[in-house]
C-alpha positions as CSV (number, residue, x, y, z in Angstrom):
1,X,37.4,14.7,-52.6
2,X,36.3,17.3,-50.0
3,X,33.7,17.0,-47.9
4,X,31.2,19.3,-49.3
5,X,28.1,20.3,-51.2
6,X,28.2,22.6,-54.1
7,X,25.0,24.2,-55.7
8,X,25.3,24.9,-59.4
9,X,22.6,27.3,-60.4
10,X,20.4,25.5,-58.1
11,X,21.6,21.9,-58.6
12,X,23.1,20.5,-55.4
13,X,25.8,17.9,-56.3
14,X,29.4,16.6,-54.8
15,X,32.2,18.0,-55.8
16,X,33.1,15.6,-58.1
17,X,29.9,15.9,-60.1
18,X,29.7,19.4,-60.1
19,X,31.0,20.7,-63.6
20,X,31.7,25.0,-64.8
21,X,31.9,25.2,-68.6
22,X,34.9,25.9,-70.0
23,X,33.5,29.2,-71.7
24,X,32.5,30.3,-68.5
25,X,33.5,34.3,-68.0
26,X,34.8,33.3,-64.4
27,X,37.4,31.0,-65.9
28,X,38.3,32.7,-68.5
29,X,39.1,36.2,-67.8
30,X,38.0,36.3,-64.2
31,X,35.0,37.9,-64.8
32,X,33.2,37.2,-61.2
33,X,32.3,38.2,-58.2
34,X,32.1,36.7,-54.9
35,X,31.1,37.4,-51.2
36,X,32.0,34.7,-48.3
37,X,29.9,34.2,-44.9
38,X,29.5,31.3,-42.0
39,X,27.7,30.2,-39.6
40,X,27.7,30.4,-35.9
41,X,25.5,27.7,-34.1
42,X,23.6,27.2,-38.0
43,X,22.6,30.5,-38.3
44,X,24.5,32.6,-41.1
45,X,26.0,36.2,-39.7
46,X,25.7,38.9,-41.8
47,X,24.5,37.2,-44.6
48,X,22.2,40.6,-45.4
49,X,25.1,42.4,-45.3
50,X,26.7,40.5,-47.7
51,X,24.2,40.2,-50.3
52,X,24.1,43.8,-50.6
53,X,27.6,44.3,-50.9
54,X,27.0,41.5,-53.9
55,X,25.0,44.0,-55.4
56,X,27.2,47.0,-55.0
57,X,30.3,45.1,-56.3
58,X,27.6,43.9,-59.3
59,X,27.3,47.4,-59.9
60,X,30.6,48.4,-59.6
61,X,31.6,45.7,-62.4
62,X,28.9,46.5,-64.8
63,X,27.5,43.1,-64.1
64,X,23.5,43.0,-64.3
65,X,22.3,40.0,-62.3
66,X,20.1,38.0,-64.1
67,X,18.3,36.0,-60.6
68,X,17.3,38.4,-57.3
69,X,19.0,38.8,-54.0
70,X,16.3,36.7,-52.9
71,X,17.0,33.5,-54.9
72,X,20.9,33.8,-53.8
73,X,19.5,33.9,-49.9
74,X,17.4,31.0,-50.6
75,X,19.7,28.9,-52.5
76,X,22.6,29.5,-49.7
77,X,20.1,28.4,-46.6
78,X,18.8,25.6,-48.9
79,X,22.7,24.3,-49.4
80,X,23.4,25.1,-45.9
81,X,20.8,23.1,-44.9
82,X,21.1,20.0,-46.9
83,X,25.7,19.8,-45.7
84,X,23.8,19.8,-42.4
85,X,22.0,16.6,-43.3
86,X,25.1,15.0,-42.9
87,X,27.3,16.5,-40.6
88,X,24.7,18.1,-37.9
89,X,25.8,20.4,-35.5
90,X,29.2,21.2,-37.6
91,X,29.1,25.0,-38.6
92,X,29.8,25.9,-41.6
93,X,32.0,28.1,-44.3
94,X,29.8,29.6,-47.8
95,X,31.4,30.8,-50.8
96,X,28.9,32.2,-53.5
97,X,30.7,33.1,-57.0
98,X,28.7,35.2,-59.7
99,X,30.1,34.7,-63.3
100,X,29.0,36.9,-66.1
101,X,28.3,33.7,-67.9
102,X,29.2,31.6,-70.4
103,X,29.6,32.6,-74.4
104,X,32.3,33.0,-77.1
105,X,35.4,33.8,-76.3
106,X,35.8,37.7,-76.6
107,X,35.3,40.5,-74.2
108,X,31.8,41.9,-75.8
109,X,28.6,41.7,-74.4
110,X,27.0,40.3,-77.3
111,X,29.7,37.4,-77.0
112,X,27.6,35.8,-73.9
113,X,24.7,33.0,-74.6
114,X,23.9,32.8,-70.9
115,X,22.3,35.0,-67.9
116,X,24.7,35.1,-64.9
117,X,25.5,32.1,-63.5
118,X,26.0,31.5,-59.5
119,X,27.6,28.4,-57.7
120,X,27.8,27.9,-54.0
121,X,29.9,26.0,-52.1
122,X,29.3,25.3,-48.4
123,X,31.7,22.9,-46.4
124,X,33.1,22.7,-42.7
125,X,34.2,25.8,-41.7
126,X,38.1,26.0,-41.2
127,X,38.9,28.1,-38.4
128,X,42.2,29.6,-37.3
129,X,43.5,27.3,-34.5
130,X,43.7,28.2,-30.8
131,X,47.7,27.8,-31.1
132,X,47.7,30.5,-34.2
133,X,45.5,33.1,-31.7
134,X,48.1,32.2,-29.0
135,X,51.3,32.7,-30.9
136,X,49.7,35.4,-33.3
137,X,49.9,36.1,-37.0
138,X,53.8,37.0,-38.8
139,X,53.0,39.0,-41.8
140,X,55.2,40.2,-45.0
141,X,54.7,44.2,-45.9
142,X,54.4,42.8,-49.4
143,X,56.4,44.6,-52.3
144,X,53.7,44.6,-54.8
145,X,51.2,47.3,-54.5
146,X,47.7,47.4,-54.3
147,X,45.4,47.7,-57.1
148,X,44.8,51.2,-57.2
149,X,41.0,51.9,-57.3
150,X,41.5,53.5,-60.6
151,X,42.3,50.0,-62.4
152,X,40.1,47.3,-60.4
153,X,38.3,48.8,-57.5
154,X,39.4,47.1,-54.1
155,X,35.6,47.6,-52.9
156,X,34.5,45.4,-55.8
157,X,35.0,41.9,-54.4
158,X,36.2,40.4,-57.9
159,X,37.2,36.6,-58.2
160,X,40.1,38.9,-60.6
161,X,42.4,38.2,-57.6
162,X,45.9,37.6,-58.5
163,X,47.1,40.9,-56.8
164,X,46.1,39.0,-53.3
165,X,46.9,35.9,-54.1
166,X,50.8,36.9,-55.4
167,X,51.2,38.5,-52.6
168,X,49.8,35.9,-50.4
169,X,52.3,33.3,-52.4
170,X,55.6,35.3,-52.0
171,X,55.3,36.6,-48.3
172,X,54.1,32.4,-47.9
173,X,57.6,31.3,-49.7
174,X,59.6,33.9,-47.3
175,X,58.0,32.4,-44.1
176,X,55.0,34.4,-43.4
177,X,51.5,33.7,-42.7
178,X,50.3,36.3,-45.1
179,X,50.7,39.8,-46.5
180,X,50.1,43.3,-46.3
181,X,49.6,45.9,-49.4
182,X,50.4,49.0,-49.6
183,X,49.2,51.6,-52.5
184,X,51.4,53.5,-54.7
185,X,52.0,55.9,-51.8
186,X,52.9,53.7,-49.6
187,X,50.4,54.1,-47.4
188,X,49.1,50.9,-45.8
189,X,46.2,49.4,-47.7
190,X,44.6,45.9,-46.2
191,X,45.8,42.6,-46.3
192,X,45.1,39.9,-48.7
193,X,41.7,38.7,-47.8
194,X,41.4,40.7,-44.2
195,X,41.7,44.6,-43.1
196,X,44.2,46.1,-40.8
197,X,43.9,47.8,-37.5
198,X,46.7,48.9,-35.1
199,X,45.9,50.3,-31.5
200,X,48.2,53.4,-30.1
201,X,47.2,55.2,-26.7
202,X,43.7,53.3,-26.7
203,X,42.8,54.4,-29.9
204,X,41.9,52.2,-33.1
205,X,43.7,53.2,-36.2
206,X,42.3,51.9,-39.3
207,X,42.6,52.7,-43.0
208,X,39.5,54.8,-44.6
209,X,38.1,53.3,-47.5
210,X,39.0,55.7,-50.1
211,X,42.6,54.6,-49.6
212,X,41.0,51.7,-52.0
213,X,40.1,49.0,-49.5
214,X,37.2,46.5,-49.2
215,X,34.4,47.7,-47.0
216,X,34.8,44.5,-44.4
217,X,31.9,43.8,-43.0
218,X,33.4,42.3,-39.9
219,X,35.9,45.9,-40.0
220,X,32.3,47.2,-40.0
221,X,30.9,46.0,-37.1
222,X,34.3,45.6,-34.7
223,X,34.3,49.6,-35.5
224,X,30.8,50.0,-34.8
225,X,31.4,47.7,-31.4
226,X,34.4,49.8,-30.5
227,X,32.9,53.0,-30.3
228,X,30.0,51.6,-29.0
229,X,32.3,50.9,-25.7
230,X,33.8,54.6,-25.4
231,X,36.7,53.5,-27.7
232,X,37.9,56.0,-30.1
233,X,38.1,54.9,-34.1
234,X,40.0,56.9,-36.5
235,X,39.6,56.0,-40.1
236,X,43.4,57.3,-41.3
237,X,46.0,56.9,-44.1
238,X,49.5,55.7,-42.6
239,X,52.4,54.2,-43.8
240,X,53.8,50.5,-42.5
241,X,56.2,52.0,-40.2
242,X,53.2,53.1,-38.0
243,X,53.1,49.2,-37.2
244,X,56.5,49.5,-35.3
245,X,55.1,52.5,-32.7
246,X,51.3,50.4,-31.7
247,X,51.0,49.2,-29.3
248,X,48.6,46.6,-30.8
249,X,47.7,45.2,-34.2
250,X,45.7,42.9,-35.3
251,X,43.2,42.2,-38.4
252,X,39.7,41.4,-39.5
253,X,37.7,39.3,-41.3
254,X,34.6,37.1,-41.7
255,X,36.6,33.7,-40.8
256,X,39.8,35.2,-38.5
257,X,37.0,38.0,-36.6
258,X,39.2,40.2,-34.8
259,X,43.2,38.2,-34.9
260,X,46.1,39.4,-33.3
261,X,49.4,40.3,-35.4
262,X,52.6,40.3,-33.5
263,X,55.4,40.4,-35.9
264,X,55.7,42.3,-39.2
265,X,58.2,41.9,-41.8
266,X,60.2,39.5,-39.0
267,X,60.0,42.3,-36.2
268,X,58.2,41.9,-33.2
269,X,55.0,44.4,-33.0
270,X,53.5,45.2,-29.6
271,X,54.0,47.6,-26.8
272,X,56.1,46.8,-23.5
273,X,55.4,44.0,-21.8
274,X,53.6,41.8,-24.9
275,X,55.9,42.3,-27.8
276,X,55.7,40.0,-29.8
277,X,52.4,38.5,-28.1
278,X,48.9,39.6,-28.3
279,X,47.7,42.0,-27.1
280,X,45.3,42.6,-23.9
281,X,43.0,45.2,-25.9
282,X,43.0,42.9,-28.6
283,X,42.1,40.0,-26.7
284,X,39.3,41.6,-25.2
285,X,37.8,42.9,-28.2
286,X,38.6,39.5,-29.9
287,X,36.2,37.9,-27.1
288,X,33.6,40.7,-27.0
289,X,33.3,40.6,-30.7
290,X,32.6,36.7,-30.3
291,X,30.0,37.5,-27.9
292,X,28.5,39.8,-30.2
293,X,28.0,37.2,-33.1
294,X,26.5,34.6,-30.7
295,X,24.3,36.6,-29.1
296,X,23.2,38.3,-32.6
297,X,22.3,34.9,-34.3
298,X,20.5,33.9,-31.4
299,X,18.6,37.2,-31.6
């Protein structure tokens, strides 16, 4: 079983012992939400940032939360704390998942017999290896589009995730470490857990979030870094193609922070003299945003 503690609406067990009814919302129709954070030398990043986008995507669901923001903060330090117990020093990866609750099956309201109910899991954190950073993520344009924000809205971090995760599955079956979306206009989306950036001239392209992404946190603040350096952003809707002229692409994310892409759809991405390899302007940023964390947490 894997290493980890899980707490169950306040109950800290092992995995084994830790039990989700099988009326639960969450496992039934996917009625949940989520938000994941880590740690950097045992303090969380972000984890403010992520507790009100909780809210937001609670909102966005039609979800009333039945505990505060402040009993979700305390409940993650207090399971962060008691992994540490017994693997000190070892940072660590935190998933908190909000289910509607448990009831009768049906979609009504008046079907639940519970408040909302919240596990977290905290375990090691997994990082992507030093020979993945060197060599660079492949990923698959996938063929399926992304949900448009008119049927589940991308800024709603739903456990309803099989759009990802079927993508994630076929471009994984092809070869590739993951996948890219596109909406219905084939413009360039995000991927399946991380956003997309591409570099062309010295200028960061990104997608804007009304093209139906998730507001990243980590996109965020690597904007917010960039421009605090005298870097141009621009927040614009392009197609995949776009990939093919950058000089630079790489992604973002709470767990892969700024990671370098260098082939996509099985072609080499990258300006002369690094195709194919990462990038020096991602490189740098990937360090400076490191930087950044540490010296935040230790703020």
């Amino acid at each position: 079983m894997q290493n980890a503690i899980i707490n169950v609406n306040g109950r800290l067990l092992k995995p084994e012992n830790a039990k989700v009814s099988v009326y639960d919302r969450s496992y039934l129709y996917g009625d949940s939400l989520y938000e994941v954070m880590r740690t950097y030398d045992g303090r969380f990043f972000g984890l403010e940032e992520h507790l009100a986008r909780l809210e937001k995507s609670a909102q966005l669901c039609r979800m009333i939360l039945s505990q505060p923001t402040d009993e979700y903060r305390e409940q993650i330090l207090r399971t962060a704390e008691e992994y540490r117990k017994g693997d000190p020093g070892r940072d660590v990866y935190c998933r908190i998942v909000i289910s509607r609750g448990e009831g009768r099956i049906g979609f009504s309201l008046s079907c639940l017999t519970t408040p909302t109910r919240y596990t977290i899991y905290v375990q090691p954190v997994e990082e992507p290896s030093d020979e993945l950073a060197r060599r660079g993520l492949s990923l698959q344009i996938s063929r399926r589009w992304r949900n448009a924000p008119q049927a589940l809205p991308p800024a709603m971090k739903s456990g309803n995730y099989l759009n990802n995760l079927l993508a994630y599955l076929e471009a994984s079956a092809e070869g590739f470490d993951d996948a890219l979306l596109c909406d219905y206009e084939g413009n360039l989306t995000e991927g399946t857990t991380f956003n997309i950036f591409y570099i062309r001239r010295g200028i960061l392209v990104t997608p804007p979030l009304d093209v139906g992404i998730l507001a990243g946190i980590t996109r965020d603040k690597l904007i917010a870094l960039a421009r605090g350096q005298g870097l141009t952003v621009r927040e614009i809707r392009f197609p995949p193609s776009r990939l093919f002229e950058a000089d630079e692409v790489f992604v973002t994310s709470s767990i892969k922070e700024v990671f370098p892409v260098t082939r996509v759809d099985g072609k080499a991405v990258g300006g002369s003299g690094h195709a194919g390899k990462p990038g020096p302007l991602t490189r740098k940023l990937r360090e400076e945003f490191r930087s950044h964390i540490l010296s935040a947490v230790k703020a």
